[in-house]
N, C-alpha and C positions, 0 to 999 in steps of 0.2 A: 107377371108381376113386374112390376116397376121400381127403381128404387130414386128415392130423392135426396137431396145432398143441400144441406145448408153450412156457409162458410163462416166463420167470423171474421167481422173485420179488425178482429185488433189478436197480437202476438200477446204471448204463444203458441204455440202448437193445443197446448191443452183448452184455448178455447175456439176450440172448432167443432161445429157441432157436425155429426153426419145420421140423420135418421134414417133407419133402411126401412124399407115396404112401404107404403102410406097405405094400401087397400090389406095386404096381404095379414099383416101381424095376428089381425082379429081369430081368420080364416085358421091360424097355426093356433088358439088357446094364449095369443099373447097379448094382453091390454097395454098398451102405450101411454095412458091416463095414468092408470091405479099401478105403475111398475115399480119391483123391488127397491128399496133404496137401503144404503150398505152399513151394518147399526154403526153407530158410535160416531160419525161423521157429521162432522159442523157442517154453515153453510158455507163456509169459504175454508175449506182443508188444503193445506199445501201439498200440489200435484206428487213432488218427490216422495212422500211421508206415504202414501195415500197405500194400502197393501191390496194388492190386487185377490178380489173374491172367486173362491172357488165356484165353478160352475153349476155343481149340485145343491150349493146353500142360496141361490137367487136362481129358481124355478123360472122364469121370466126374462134371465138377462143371462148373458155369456157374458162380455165384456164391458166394466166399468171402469171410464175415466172420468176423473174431476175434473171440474172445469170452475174457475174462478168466474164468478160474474161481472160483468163489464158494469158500469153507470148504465148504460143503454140496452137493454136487453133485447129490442127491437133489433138492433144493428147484430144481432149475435145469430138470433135461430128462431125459429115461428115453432120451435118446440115446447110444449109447456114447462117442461122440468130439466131447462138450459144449463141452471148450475152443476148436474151431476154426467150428464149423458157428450161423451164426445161419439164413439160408435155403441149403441145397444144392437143387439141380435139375439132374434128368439133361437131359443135350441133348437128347432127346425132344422132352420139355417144353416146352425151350427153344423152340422154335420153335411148340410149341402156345399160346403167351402173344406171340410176336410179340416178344419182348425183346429189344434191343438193347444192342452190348457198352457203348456211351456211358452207361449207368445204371454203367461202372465205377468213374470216374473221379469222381462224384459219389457211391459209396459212401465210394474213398476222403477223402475229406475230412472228413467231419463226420457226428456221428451223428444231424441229422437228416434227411439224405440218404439214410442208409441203410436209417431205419424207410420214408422215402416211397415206396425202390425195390420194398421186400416187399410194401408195401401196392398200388401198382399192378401189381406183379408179382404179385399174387392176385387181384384185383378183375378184372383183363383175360383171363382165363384164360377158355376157352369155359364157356359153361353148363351143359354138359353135365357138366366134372369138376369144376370149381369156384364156388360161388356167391357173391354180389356181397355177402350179408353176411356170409362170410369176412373181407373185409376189415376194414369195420366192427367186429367183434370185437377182429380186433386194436389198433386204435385205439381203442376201449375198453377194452380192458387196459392201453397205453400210458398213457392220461389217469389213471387208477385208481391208477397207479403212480407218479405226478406225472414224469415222460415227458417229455409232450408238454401244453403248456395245450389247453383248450377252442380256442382260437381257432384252434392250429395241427391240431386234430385235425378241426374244422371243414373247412379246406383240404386235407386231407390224404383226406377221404371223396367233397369233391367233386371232386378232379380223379381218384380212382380211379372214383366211378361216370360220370363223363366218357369214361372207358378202358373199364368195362363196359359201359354202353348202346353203344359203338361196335359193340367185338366181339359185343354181342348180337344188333344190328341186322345185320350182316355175316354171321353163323351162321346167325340165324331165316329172314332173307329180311325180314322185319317194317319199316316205314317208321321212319324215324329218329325221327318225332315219336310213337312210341308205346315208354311207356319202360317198362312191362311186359305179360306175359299170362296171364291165370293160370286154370289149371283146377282147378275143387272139385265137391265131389258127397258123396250118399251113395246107400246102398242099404239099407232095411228090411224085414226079414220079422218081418209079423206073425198073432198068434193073433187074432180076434174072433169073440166067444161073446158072442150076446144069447138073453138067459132072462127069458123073460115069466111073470109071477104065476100061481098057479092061479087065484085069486081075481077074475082078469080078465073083465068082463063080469057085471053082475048080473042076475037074473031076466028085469028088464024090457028088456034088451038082446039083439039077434040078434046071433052069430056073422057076420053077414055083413056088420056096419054097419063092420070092420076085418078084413080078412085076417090085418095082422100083433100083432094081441092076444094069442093064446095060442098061435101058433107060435116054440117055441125056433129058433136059426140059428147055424150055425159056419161062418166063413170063414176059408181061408187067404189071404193075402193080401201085396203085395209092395208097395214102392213106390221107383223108381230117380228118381235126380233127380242130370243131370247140367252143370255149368255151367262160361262160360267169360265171362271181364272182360280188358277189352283199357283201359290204363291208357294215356291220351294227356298231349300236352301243352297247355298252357294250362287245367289242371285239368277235364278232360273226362274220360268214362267211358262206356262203350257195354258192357251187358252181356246174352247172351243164356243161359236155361236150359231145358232140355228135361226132360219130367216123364214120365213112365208112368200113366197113366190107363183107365177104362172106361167105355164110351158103347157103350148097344146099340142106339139111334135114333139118328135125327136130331132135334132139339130145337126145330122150329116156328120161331117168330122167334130163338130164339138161334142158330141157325143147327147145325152140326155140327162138333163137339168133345168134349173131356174134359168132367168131373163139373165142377160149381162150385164143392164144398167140399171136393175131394179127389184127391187122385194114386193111389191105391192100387189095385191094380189086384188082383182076386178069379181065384187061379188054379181051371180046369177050363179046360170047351169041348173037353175030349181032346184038349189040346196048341194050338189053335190059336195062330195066331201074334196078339203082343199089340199094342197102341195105343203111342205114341211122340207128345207133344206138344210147342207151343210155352208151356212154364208161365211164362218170364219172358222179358220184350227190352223193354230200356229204354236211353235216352242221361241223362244225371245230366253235369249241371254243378255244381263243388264252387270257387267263385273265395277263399273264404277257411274259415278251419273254422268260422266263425261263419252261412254262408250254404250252401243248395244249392236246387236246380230239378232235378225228375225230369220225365221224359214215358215214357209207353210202357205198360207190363203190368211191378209190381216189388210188392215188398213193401208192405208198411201202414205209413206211418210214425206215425199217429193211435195213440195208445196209449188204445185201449180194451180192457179183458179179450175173453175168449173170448164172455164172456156177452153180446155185442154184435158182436163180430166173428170169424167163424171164421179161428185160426190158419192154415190152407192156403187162403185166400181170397187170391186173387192181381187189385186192381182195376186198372181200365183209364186211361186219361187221363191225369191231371199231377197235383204233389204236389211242395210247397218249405215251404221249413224256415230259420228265422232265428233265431238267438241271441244273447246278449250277458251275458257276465258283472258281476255286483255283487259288488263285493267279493273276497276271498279264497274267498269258502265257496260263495258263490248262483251259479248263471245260470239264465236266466230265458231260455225259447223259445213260439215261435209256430209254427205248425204248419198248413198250409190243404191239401184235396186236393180234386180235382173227379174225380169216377169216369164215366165214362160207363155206363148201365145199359142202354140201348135206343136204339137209332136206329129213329126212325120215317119212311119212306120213303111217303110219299103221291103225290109227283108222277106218276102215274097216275090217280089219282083229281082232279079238276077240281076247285076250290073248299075242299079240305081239305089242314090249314098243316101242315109238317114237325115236329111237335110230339116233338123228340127229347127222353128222359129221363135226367136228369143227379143224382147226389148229390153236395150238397155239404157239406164237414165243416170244423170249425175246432175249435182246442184251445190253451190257454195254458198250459204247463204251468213246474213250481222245480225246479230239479234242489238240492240242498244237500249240502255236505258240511260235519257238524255237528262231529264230529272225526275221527281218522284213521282210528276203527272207526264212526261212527255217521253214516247217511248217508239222506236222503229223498226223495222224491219226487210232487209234487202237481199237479194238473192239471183246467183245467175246457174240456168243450168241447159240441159238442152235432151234428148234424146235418141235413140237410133236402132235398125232392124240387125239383127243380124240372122243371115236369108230372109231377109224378104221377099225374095222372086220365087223363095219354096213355097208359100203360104200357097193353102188349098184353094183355089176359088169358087169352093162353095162354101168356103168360109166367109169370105166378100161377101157373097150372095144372100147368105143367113143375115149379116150385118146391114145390107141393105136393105130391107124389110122393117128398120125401125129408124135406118140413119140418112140422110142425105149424104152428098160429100161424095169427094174423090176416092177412090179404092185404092188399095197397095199392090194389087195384082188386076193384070187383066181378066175382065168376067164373059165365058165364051157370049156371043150374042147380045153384047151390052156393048151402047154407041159411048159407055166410059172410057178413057181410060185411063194408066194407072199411072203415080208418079213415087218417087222413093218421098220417104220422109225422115229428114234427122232436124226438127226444129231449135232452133235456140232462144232459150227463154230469158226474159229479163223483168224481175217482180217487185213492186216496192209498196210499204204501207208507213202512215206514219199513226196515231193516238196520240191524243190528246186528253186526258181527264180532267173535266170539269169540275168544280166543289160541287156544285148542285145544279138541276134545272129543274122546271117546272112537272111535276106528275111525275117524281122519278125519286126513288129512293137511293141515297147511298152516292156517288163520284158517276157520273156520267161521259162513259166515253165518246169519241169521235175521231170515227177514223175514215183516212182517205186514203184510198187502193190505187196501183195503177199495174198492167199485166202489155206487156207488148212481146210477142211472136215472129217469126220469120222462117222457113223455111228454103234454106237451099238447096236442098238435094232437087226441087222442084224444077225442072228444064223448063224451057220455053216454047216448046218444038211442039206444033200446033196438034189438038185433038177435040173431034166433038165441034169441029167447026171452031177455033177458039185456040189461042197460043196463050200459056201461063208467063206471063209479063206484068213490068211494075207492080201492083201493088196486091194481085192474085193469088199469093203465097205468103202474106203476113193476114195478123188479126191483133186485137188488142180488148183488153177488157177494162173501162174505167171502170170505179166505187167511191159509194161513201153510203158508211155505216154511222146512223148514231142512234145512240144508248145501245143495250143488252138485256137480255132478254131471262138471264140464266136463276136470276133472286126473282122469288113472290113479290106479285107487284108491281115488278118492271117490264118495261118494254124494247123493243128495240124496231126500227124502221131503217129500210137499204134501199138502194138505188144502183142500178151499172145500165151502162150501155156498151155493147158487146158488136165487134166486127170481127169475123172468123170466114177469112176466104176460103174458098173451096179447098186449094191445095195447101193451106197454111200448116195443117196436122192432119195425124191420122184420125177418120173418124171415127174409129173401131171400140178407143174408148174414150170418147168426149160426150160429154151431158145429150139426155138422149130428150130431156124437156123446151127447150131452149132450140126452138127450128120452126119450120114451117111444113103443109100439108100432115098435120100430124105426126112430123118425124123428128129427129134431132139430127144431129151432126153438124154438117162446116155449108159452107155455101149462104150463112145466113148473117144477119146485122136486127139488131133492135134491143129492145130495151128492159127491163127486170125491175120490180118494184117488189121492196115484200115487209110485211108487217107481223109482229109476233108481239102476245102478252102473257105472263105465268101468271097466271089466276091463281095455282096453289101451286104447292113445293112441287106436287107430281102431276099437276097437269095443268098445258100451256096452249094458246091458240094461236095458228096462223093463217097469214093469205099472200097468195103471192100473186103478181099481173103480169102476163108476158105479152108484150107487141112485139111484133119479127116477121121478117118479109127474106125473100129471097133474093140475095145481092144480083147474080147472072142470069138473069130469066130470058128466056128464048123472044125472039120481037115481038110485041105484041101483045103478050102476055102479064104477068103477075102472077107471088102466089104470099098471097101475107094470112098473114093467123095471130088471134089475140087468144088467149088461154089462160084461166083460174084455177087456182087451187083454194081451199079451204081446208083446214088440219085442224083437226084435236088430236094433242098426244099427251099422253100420259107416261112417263116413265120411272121406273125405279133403280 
């Protein structure tokens, strides 16, 4: 059941019409046509005067308010019988809100009694046909219409969502101190075609130093991803998500789970049944909007591009965040996150220390808003291991198998080898919003990226035939983004071109699409093109185009890759 709400446009309070149910009334024995009307009542009675009817003498109606007719009756309510009805509710109802006839006697009096009764007599209604910003709305239109001040509409929301957290609490089963729950999600299918050069591989190179050079590859592919957040009190948050994944071993020291850079899960196997993981569970404490503390498996709050960290990278450990605004225009934040990468477990071995390994990040970044269309974004941060010379290397080795690039550790029997990584970042965007542009609904944005890198920890000291100099250990990622994609109807189209030297970062977790011979990681330069359109509220299409080649190629050689995706996603 749905319920619909017509406003008037003209004060007071009493001519505001709200009809509940448009399908339902019927279904309860209640005609909306032929409804009681209250004897003795002109057609224009003064709302004060008006005695509110007991519930059992109108079979048909719980609450009547008067309502003075406007000149326009158009402009008031698409209700046929406007002058009598501000809320009608069939007894049904009545008792599905738990309303009591005592809200009569307080209708009749004064008309801010009366908007209070609507409002909690909306707000209290189960969650199932009614929702708690129902109410809120109304009391946004109220203030809009100078109604009701700020101050009384302030009280007028919090003793209705006082009445809704009860009844939700009472309906869900849910503990009183959790005052929402919410489930989101989506589901993508997509196309991926990688198409390798002909040119791949020169003279001096054997076909077998790379399986995946001059083999083209189509995958169809899915990825579900479904989540749920349980909103407590004292500004708490616990949220867990579930992802769709493929893992066809088990993963040595990483133990047994999903990809590292990806949900998507490559249908075949003649049906077999698919993977189902844990992609996110975290607790987040939020005590002001200026502060928060994460723990758990969440998002990246570090704003570095793709070209450092891959979007579907989901790290482990802790991660808080602090702000404070300057001014009308600045706020200025601070950013810190500890990832855990490895647990090293030796207490089996006699005399060797638990040498677990930890990344840790930090970043300063301006948020600006320069006027009500032009707005920025700047930010310096950098990263670093602590033990990295502990990390397994057959952790390398696992990571190797989807990344190019330098390893953190030497790999027994690999002509790699390894170099430290603490990069220093430096990030900046600016937007612009446009009134309008062509085929686009609503302020069109345009924004232009820039992302540059550098890695010191990176020595010089030759390996692999090959000394890491000048420009070997930096990368940079240009952009420009215009329009967005997020409203039905719009679109949004990007562009970057990306250089990420070999030793610039660590590959372990940088975008694993975005490489050459099938792989991702560092050692590569090229280009990203991508286009997106929301066809509906909950489902959107895209296509992305990667060219990319590999910067250090042995003499002779080449190893370039073009790569498509095609998406439809659907989310709610």
């Amino acid at each position: 059941m749905q319920v619909s709400r017509s406003v008037a446009t003209t004060a007071p309070c009493s001519n505001i019409s709200l009809e509940a149910f448009d399908d339902a009334p019927r279904q309860l024995g209640y005609d909306p046509v032929n409804r009681a009307t209250a004897p003795g009542v002109g057609p224009n009675p003064p709302h004060r005067a008006w005695s509110c009817p007991r519930p059992h003498s109108f079979p048909a109606s719980v609450v009547f308010v008067p309502v003075t007719p406007p000149t326009n009756h158009r402009a008031v309510t698409r209700s046929p019988h406007s002058r009598l009805v501000c809320a009608t509710l069939p007894p049904h109802f009545l008792r599905s809100l738990n309303m009591r006839t005592s809200y009569c006697p307080r209708v009749a009096r004064t008309t801010g009694p009366v908007c209070k009764a609507l409002v909690v007599a909306f707000a209290t209604a189960t969650p199932s046909l009614l929702l708690a910003q129902s109410a809120d709305a109304i009391v946004e239109k109220l203030v809009q219409k100078g109604i009701l001040t700020a101050d009384e509409a302030r009280e007028l929301k919090d003793e209705a969502n006082k009445g809704f957290k009860t009844a939700y609490a009472q309906k869900s089963g849910l503990p009183d101190w959790v005052s929402s729950f919410k489930v989101n999600g989506d589901f993508r299918g997509r196309y991926d075609g990688i198409f390798q050069s002909p040119g791949n591989y020169g003279p001096s190179a054997a076909p077998a130093a790379n399986s995946y050079a001059t083999e083209d590859r189509t995958q169809i592919r899915y990825r579900l991803r479904l989540g749920f957040v349980a909103t407590m009190a004292d500004h708490f948050e616990v949220g867990l998500r579930l992802g769709s994944g493929q893992v066809g071993s088990t993963l040595g020291p990483l133990g047994t789970g999903g990809g590292i850079f990806s949900q998507n899960q490559t249908l075949g196997g003649d049906g077999t049944a698919k993977y189902l993981f844990v992609d996110n569970a975290y607790a987040k404490w939020t005590p002001n909007e200026h502060a928060m503390v994460q723990f758990g498996k969440f998002d990246n709050l570090i704003w570095f591009s793709d070209a450092l960290v891959d979007p579907d990278y989901q790290p482990e450990g802790g991660q808080e965040r602090v702000s404070a605004r300057i001014g009308e225009k600045h706020e200025l934040g601070a950013t810190a996150a500890q990832w855990v990468i490895a647990e090293n477990y030796a207490g089996s071995t006699p005399g060797i220390a638990n040498n677990d390994v930890y990344l840790f990040l930090n970043q300063i970044d301006l948020r600006s808003q320069w006027t009500k269309k032009a707005s920025s974004r700047v930010a310096v941060g950098n990263y670093a291991f602590k033990n990295q010379n502990a990390m397994n290397p057959d952790i390398e080795r696992i990571i190797g198998k989807s990344q190019n690039g330098t390893p953190a550790v030497n790999i027994p029997g690999s002509l790699s080898g390894a170099q430290h990584f603490n990069p220093i970042v430096a990030r900046g965007e600016f937007t612009y919003r446009l009134d309008s542009f062509p085929l686009f609904e609503g302020e069109f944005p345009v924004t232009l990226g820039a992302e540059y890198f550098v890695n010191p920890g990176a020595n010089a000291a030759p390996f692999a035939g090959k000394a890491y100099s000048g420009r070997a250990n930096e990368g940079y990622n240009l952009g420009l983004v215009l329009g967005s994609s997020k409203r039905k109807h719009n679109w949004q189209v990007s562009y970057n071109f990306k250089t990420i030297e070999s030793a610039a970062a660590w590959r372990g977790i940088i975008d694993d699409d975005f490489g050459f011979n099938a792989l991702g990681g560092t050692d590569v330069r090229g280009h990203l093109v991508r286009g997106s359109y929301r066809l509906f509220d909950a489902m959107s299409f895209g296509v992305s185009f990667f060219h990319t080649e590999q910067i250090a190629n042995p003499t002779g050689t080449q190893a370039k890759q073009d790569r498509v995706f095609a998406d439809v996603l659907w989310s709610f």
